[in-house]
N, C-alpha and C positions, 0 to 999 in steps of 0.2 A: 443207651449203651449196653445195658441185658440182655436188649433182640440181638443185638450185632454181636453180642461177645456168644449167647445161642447158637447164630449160622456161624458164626466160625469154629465153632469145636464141631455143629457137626458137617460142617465141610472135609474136617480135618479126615472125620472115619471116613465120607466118603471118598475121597481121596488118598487112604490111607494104604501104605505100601503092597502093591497086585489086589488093592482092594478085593480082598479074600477073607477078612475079617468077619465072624456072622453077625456082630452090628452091623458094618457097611453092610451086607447082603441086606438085612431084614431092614433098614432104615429107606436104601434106594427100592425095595422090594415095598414098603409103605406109600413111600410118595408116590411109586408110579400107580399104585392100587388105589388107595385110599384116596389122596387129593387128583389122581386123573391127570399127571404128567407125562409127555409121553419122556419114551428114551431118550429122542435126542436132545429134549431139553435139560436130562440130568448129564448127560454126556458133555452139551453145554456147558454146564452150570458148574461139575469138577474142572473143566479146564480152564473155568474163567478163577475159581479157589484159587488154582495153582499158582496162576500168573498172578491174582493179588497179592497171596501170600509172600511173592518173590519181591513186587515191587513194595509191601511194606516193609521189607527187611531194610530196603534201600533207602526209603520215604524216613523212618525212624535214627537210620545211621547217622542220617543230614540234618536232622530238626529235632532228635530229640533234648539236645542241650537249648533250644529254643524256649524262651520265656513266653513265647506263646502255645506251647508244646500243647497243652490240655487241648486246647482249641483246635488245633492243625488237628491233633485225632480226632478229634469228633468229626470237622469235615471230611478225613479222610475215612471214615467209617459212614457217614452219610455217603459220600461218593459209592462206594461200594454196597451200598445198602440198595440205592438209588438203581444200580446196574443190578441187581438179582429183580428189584420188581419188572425192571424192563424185560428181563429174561423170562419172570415167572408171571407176571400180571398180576394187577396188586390186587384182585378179589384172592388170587389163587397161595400169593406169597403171605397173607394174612390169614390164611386157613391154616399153609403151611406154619407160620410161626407159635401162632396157640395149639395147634396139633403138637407139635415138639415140648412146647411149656407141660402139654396137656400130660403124655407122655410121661416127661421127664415125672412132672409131679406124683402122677400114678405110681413108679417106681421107688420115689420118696417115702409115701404112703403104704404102702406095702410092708419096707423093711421095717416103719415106723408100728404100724401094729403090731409085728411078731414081736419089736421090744416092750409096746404097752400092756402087752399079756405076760413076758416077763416079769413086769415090776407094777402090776396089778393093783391097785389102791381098792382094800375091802372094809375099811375103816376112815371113815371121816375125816378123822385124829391121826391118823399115820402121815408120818414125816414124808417128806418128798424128799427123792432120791435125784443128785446133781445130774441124770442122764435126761433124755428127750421122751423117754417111753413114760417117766414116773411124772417130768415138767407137764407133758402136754394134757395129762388130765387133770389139771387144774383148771375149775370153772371161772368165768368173768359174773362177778359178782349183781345183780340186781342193779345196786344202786350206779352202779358204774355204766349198766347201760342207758339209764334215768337220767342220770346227770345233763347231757348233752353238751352244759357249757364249760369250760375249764380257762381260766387264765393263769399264766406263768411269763418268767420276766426271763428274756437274755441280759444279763445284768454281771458284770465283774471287772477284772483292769484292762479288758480292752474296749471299756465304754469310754474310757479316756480319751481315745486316739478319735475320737470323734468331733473332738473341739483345735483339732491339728489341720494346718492349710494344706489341704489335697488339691493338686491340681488335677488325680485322676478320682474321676466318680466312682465310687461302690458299684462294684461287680460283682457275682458272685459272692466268697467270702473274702471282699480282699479287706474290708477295714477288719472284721471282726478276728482276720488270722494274720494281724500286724505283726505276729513276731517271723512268719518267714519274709518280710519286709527287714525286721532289723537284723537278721540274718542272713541276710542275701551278701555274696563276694560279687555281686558291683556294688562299689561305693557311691552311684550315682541315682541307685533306688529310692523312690521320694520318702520312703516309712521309713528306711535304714539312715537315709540323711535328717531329717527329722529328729530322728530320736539319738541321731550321736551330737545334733546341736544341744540339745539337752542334757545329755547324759555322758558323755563324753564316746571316744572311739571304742567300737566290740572287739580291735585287735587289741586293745588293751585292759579287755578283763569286765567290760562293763558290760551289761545284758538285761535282760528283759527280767530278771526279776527285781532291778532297779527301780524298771514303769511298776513295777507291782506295792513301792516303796508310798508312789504315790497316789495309790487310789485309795483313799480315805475312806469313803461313805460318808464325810463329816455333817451331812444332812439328811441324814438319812433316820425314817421315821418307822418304825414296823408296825405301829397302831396305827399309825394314818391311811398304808398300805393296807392294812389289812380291814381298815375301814370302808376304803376305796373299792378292794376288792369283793368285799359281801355287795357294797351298793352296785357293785355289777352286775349283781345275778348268775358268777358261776358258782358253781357246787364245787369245786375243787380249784385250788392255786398253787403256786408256791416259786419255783427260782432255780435256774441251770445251776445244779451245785457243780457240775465243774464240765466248761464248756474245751474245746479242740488243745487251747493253749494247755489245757495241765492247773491251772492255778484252783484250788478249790474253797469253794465258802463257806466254809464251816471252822470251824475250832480241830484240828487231826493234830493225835500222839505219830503220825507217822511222816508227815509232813513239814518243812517250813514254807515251804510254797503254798500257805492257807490263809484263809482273811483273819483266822483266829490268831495269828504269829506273824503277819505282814501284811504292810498298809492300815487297816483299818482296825483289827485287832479285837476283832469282834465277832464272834459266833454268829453270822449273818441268817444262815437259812435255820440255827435253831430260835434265837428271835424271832423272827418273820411266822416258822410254823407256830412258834407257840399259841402267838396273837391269834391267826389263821382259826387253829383249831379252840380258841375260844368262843367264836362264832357261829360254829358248829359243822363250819365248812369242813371237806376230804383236803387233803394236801397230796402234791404231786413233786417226785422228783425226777430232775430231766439229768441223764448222763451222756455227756460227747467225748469221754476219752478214750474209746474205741478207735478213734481214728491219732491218737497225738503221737503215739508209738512210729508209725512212720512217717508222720507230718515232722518229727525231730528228726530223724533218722535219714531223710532228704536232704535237711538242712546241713546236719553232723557231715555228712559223707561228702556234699561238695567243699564246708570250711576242711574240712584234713588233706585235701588234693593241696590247695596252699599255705606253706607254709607262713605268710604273712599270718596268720589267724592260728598259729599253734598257742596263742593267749587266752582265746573266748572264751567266755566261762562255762559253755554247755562244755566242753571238750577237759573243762577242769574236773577232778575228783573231788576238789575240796568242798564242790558245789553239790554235790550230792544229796544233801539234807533239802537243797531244795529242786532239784531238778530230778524230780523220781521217775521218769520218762524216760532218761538217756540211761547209757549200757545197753547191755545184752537185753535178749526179746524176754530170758528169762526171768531177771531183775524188772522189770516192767509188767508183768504178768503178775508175778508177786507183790508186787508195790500194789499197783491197779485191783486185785482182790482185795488185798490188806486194807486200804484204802474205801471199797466199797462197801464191804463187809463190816468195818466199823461206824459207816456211815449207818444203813440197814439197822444196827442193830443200838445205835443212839439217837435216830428219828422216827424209825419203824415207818417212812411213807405208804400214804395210800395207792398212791398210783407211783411206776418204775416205769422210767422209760430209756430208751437206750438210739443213741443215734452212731449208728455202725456198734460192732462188737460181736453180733450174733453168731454162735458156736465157736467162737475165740476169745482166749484171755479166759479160761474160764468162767465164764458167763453164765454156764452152766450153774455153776457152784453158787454164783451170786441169785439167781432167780431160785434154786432151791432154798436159800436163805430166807429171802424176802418170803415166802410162803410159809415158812416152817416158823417164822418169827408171828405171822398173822394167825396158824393155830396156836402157838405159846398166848397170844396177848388175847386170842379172841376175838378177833375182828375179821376182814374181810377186804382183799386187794387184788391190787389189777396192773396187770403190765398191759401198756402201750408196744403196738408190735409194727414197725417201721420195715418191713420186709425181711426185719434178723431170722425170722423166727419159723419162715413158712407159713400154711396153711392153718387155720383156724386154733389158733392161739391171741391170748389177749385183745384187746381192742386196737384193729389195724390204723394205722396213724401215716397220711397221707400229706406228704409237705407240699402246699398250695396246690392241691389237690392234683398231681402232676400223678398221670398214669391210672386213674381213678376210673372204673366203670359208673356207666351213667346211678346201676343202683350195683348196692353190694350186698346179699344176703348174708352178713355177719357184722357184729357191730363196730362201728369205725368212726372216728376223726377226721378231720383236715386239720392241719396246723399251719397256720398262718401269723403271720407279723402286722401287728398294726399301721405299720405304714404302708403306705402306698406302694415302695419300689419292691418286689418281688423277695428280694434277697438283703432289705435291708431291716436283719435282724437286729443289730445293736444298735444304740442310737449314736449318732450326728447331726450338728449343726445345720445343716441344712434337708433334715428329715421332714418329708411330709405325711401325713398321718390321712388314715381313710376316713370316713364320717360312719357316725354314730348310724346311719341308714343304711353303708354299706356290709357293715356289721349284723345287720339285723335281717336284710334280706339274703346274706349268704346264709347265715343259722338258718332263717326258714326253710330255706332251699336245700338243706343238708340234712336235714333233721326228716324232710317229708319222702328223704331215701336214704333212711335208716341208718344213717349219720349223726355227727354232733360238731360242733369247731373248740377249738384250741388255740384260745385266743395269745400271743407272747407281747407282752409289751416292751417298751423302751426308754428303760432310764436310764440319765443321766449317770456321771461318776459318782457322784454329788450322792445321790439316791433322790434328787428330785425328777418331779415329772413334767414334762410341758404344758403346758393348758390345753393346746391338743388333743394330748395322751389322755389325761383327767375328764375333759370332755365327750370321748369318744367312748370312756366306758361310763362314764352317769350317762349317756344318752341311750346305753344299750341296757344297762340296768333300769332306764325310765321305763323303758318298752316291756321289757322283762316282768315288771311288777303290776303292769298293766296285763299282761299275753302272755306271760309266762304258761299257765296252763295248757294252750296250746303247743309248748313244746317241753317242758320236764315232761319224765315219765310216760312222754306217749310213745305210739307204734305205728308206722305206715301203713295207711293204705293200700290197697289194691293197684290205684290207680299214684301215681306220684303227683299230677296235677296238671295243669295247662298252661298252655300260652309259651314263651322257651324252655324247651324243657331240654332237648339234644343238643350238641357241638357246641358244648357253652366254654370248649378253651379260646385262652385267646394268649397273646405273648406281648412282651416289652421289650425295646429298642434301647441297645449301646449305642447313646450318641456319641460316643468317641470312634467305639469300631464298626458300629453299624450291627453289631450281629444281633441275636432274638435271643431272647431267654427260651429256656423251655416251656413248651407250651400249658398253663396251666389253670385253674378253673375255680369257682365260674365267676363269668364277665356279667358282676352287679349291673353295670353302666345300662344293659340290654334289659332291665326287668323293670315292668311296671306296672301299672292296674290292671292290662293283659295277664298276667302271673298269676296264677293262682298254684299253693301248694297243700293237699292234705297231709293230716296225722289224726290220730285216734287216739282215745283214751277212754278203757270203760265200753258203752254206748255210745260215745260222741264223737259226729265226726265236725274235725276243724277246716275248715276252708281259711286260710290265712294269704290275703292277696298283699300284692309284696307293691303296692302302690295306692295312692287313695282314688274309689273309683269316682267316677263324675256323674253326674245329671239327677232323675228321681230315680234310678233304678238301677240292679245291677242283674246281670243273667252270669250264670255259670256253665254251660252247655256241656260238659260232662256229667252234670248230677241231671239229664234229662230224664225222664218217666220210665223211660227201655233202660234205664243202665241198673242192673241188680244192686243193692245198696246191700240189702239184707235179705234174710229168707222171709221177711217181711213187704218189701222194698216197699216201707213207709215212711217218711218225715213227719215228725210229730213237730218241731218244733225250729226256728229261724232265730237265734240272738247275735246282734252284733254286740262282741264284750267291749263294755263302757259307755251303749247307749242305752240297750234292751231290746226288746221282744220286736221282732220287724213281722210284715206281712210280708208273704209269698207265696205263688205260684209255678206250680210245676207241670208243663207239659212236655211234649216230643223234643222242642228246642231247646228245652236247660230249664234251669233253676232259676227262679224270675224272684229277685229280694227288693223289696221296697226301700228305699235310703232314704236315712233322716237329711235335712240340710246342712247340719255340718257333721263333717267327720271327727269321729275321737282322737285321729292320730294322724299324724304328716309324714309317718314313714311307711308304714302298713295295720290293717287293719285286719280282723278275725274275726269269722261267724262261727259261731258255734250251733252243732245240728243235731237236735236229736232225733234219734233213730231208733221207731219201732221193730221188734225184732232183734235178732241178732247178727252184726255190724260184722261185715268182711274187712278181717285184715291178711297182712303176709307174717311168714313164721321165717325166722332165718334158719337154713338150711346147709350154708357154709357149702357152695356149689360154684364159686367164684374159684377160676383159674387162675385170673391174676390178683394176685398181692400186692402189696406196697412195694413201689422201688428202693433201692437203697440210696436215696439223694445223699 
C-alpha cells in the first residue's frame, strides 16, 4: 500500500494543473533521464492518472460503506499498480519506484541533519530533546544488538473472545479487534451478536468495557512465566502493555480501563517484569495505541448517524474514566502521553516499541522520555523501529518479515506469532502452534543476516498456556542451550550462507474468501541439510545447517580453498558443538567434514571453525532504502 500510495502522489505532480510546477518539471525531467523512459510513455502514464484518479472517485462513492472496503482497495490499487507495470515494464517500474523512495528519503535526510546540528549532543549525559534532530542520535545499545532472541506475549481482554463460536476464521485482526465487532450497527455481526447474548444490547448502555469485567487472569502465574521465559533462551520479554483496543495492563492513576482497576485487578506487566528482571533478562514494552484513536473514531461516527445507539456507552460522558480514546484528537493525545509517560517512568523498560504512532500523538515526547529516564537510572535502551521512525534509528522491526530485504545492513528483527496462521496474534481455540524446529531454523536464517526474531506468544485469558505454546519454546530454548553461541552476540558473515537463500516469501489462503495474505518470509518448510547459514564471533566462523545432514560426510562448497576466509585463508580447526573435534578436508569443491554416526540434534546442527588469521565480516552501514512498513 506504500508503493501505491508513492505513485499516486506523484502522479498527482505530474499531472498537476498545466503541469508547470518545477517538481513536475524535474520529476518527468528525471524519469525520462535517469530510468530511460521515453516521452510518450509518460504522456501515457499522466493520462492513464487522470482516468484512474476519476474512476476512483466513482469506485469509493459505491463501496466505501462496504464491509469489505479494505480489500476492494487493495484490489483496486493492485488493479492500477498492475496497469503502470504494463505501461512501464516491471525491471523499469521497479527502478522507478525505489528511485522515488530513494529520492524522497534523500530529502528527509538532509532537512534531518541541519536539525541534528541544531540540537548537537556534546555530552553523554545531556538530556534528549522531544525533536528528531536530538532522538535520532541516540545509539542502539551493544547488548540489544547481542541479544537476537526476544519473546513477549499478545495477552489482555481480547484473549477472551478466543473461546467464542466463530463461524468466521481469524483474518487479519478480526478476533484480536472484537470491539469494532460489538460495535458495529448491524445487529447481525457474529462478535456484536455474541457479546449482546452475554452482555446484554450496546443500544442500551452495555459495551466492551463489560468484556473487560471479565478477564480475570485468575491463573495466572508471573514466576512460572518468567520461568518459561529464561528457559527459552531470550535475552529480553515482557507483554503488549496496551494493545489497539485501549485497555492497558498495568495499575494507571489515569485510567479505569486497566487490569490494575478492572478485571483482574492486578498490576499485570509490573509483576511479570519484576520476576523477568530477577533473572537477569532485559524487558521489553510493546505499544498499539497509536492506531485506537481512529479505530474508536470509525466506530463513534457510524453509531451517531443512528439514532437507535444514542445510549452506547462510548458516545456516553459518564464513561470517560474509562474510555480515554474517545473525544477530541486533543483529549486523546493527552491521555495517550499521560498514559505512557507514567508508564516509562514506573517500569523504566528496556526496550519501547511502538506499532503505528510515529511523529504523532507526541511520540516525540515519549521516546525523549524513555532515553532521558535511562541516563537518570544508568542503564542503556532500545527502541524497536516498525517503519515510525525512518532511516536508521532503533532496531528495525519487521512483522513476518513482510517487505524485508534479503540482508539489512542495520540491526533488525522480525516479529512473529507463534502460531502458525500469519495473523493469528492472540490466542483461540482452535490455534495451531509452529514447532520447536520451525522456530529455530528461522532464528538461524535471520541472525546469519544481521537479524534477530521476536518471538509473541499466546495466552489464554486464564493466563495459562497450551502444551503447544510451553513446548515450542523448551524446544527452542533446548537448542538455545546447546547452540546458543552460535547465535548471541555474533556478527554476519561475508557470505549469508547456501542452499535457499533468495525468494523465501511465500503467503496463506482465506478459505473463506480465497484471498492471500501478504506475502511474507521465510518459508521454514523449504530448509533442510541443504541450508547452511554463517555468523561469527571473535575468530569463529559458525556454519549452522538448518537440517541434520546424512551419510559419513558433509561438504560445504562455499568454504572451498578459492573463497578468502581471512588474510590468512586458513582453517585451523572443525568442531561439531556437542560431539567434538571432526576431521576435514578442504579442496576446490568445499569444505569436506567427516560425521560422527549419530547426530547431536534433530533440528539443526553447528560447526564451529576456527580460523587462522583475521575472519572477514560485514559492518552495518545503514545503506538500506527500504525500512519497515507500517503493517
Amino acid at each position: 500500500m506504500k508503493n501505491v500510495i508513492c505513485i499516486f502522489l506523484f502522479f498527482l505532480l505530474l499531472s498537476a494543473s498545466a503541469q508547470t510546477s518545477t517538481d513536475a518539471i524535474l520529476l518527468e525531467k528525471e524519469l525520462l533521464e535517469v530510468l530511460g523512459v521515453s516521452k510518450s510513455k509518460v504522456t501515457e502514464l499522466t493520462a492513464f492518472e487522470k482516468e484512474s484518479r476519476k474512476a476512483y472517485g466513482i469506485f469509493a462513492k459505491k463501496n466505501r460503506e462496504s464491509k469489505d472496503w479494505k480489500y476492494l482497495k487493495k484490489d483496486f490499487s493492485a488493479a492500477k499498480e498492475k496497469q503502470i507495470i504494463a505501461i512501464l515494464g516491471k525491471d523499469t517500474y521497479v527502478k522507478w519506484r525505489s528511485y522515488i523512495q530513494r529520492k524522497k528519503l534523500e530529502k528527509e535526510q538532509a532537512s534531518l541533519e541541519i536539525e541534528i546540528q541544531k540540537y548537537k549532543r556534546t555530552d553523554a549525559k545531556q538530556p534528549y530533546e522531544p525533536v528528531w534532530g536530538s532522538l535520532k542520535q541516540h545509539e542502539i545499545p551493544k547488548w540489544a544488538e547481542d541479544a537476537k532472541f526476544g519473546v513477549y506475549a499478545h495477552w489482555g481482554m481480547y484473549s477472551q473472545m478466543g473461546a467464542w463460536d466463530y463461524k468466521k476464521r481469524n483474518w487479519g485482526n478480526y478476533y484480536i479487534t472484537a470491539y469494532k465487532g460489538v460495535y458495529n450497527t448491524n445487529p447481525k455481526q457474529e462478535q456484536r451478536q455474541m457479546f449482546e447474548e452475554k452482555y446484554g444490547k450496546i443500544a442500551e448502555g452495555n459495551g466492551y468495557k463489560d468484556l473487560a469485567k471479565d478477564f480475570k487472569a485468575e491463573k495466572w502465574d508471573p514466576v512460572y512465566w518468567a520461568e518459561l521465559l529464561q528457559k527459552s533462551g531470550a535475552k529480553y520479554a515482557g507483554i503488549c502493555a496496551v494493545h489497539h483496543d485501549g485497555f492497558c495492563m498495568w495499575d494507571s492513576e489515569y485510567t479505569d480501563f486497566c487490569a490494575g482497576k478492572l478485571g483482574p485487578k492486578r498490576d499485570l506487566y509490573g509483576e511479570l517484569i519484576t520476576e523477568i528482571r530477577k533473572r537477569g533478562m532485559k524487558t521489553i514494552a510493546s505499544f498499539h495505541h497509536g492506531r485506537t484513536y481512529k479505530h474508536y473514531q470509525g466506530l463513534i461516527k457510524k453509531l451517531k448517524k443512528d439514532p437507535l445507539y444514542k445510549n452506547v456507552d462510548l458516545l456516553d460522558s459518564k464513561n470517560d474514566n474509562y474510555y480515554w480514546f474517545t473525544g477530541s484528537q486533543e483529549r486523546f493525545t493527552k491521555n495517550r502521553l499521560d498514559l505512557t509517560l507514567e508508564f516509562l517512568d514506573k517500569y523504566a523498560p528496556d526496550v519501547l516499541w511502538f506499532d503505528g504512532g510515529g511523529g504523532a500523538y507526541d511520540t516525540e515526547k515519549i521516546l525523549a522520555r524513555h532515553f532521558n529516564n535511562a541516563l537518570k537510572n544508568d542503564t542503556e535502551v532500545s527502541v524497536h523501529n516498525k517503519g515510525n521512525f525512518g532511516t536508521n534509528f532503533g532496531v528495525y522491526s519487521y512483522e513476518n518479515g513482510y517487505a524485508r530485504p534479503s540482508y539489512v545492513d542495520w540491526p533488525w528483527e522480525d516479529d512473529t506469532p507463534s502460531s502458525v496462521g500469519w495473523c493469528d496474534w492472540q490466542w483461540d481455540k482452535n490455534i495451531q502452534y509452529k514447532t520447536a524446529r520451525h522456530v529455530i531454523v528461522r532464528l538461524a536464517d535471520l541472525v546469519a543476516r544481521n537479524g534477530g526474531l521476536l518471538l509473541s506468544i499466546n495466552p489464554k485469558s486464564d493466563g495459562t498456556l497450551d502444551q503447544g505454546q510451553i513446548d515450542l519454546l523448551l524446544g527452542v530454548g533446548d537448542w538455545l542451550g546447546k547452540y546458543g553461541e552460535a547465535i548471541y552476540g555474533t556478527h554476519p558473515w561475508k557470505i549469508i550462507g547456501e542452499g535457499h537463500l533468495e525468494n523465501l516469501f511465500y503467503t496463506q489462503k482465506n478459505s473463506e474468501s480465497g484471498r492471500d495474505s501478504r506475502a511474507i518470509q521465510p518459508d521454514t518448510s523449504i530448509f533442510d541439510a541443504t541450508d547452511i547459514r554463517y555468523t561469527t564471533k571473535d575468530n569463529m566462523l559458525y556454519a549452522i545447517v538448518l537440517g541434520v545432514p546424512q551419510g559419513t560426510s558433509l561438504t560445504i562448497e562455499t568454504l572451498h580453498k578459492n573463497q578468502s576466509i581471512s588474510d590468512k585463508n586458513k582453517i585451523e580447526s572443525v568442531e561439531l558443538l556437542g560431539n567434538g573435534i571432526r576431521k576435514f578436508k578442504r579442496d576446490s569443491k568445499g569444505l569436506h567434514i567427516q560425521l560422527p554416526k549419530n547426530m547431536p540434534d534433530a533440528n539443526a546442527v553447528v560447526f564451529k571453525i576456527s580460523i587462522s588469521g583475521t575472519l572477514e565480516v560485514r559492518v552495518n552501514e545503514g545503506k538500506n532504502s527500504i525500512v519497515p512498513m507500517k503493517t
